[in-house]
Phi, psi and omega in degrees: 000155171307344189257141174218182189255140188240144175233184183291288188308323180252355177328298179304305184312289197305301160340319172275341224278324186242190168283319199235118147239080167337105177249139157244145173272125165219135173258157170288337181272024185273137168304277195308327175288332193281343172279299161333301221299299208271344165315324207270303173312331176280287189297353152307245206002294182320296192244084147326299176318346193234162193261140166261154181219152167243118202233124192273110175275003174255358175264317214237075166300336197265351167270310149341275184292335158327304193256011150070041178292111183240001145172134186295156301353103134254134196272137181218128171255130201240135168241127179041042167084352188252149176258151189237006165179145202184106168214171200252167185097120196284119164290143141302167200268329177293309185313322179264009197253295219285309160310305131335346187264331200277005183258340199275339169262011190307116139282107152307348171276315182293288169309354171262340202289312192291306174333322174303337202258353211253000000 
């Protein structure tokens, strides 16, 4: 399946593997994320194609502080390794489809040309 558990150790590895991958930041004593979890599981259903990822911030402090996690449920989406999004707070599942639908159409080319220009 598309979900995997992201660590220290496979990070580089779950990163190559599609263009878009979707992280959730999660604790197990947290409510919301554990309420988040089957949003996030139904839609990985949805994009075979794309890599889901779950990151226990309390197992994997070193990712946690990487991605600057200051509170959970965060959600964060990479298009080609960069992020394109990142918020804290449990989504409705149309809310996250719609994020995903607008990153899988997101040109990282386009959007670098304008910053050049700006």
């Amino acid at each position: 399946m598309n979900l995997v558990t992201l660590t220290a150790d496979n990070f580089e590895q779950v990163l190559g593997q599609k263009d878009l991958t979707v992280i959730d930041f999660w604790a197990q004593w947290c409510q919301p994320c554990l309420t988040f979890a089957d949003t996030f599981v139904q839609v990985a259903k949805r994009f075979p194609d794309i890599t889901f990822a779950k990151v226990d911030v309390e197992a994997e402090t070193e990712l946690a502080a990487d991605f600057s996690v200051r509170s959970i449920p965060l959600l964060v989406i990479l298009k080609q390794r960069t992020i394109v999004f990142a918020e804290s707070g449990s989504l409705p599942e149309s809310t996250l489809i719609e994020l995903i639908e607008q990153a899988q159409a997101l040109d990282l080319n386009a959007v670098s040309e304008q910053g050049d220009r700006d």
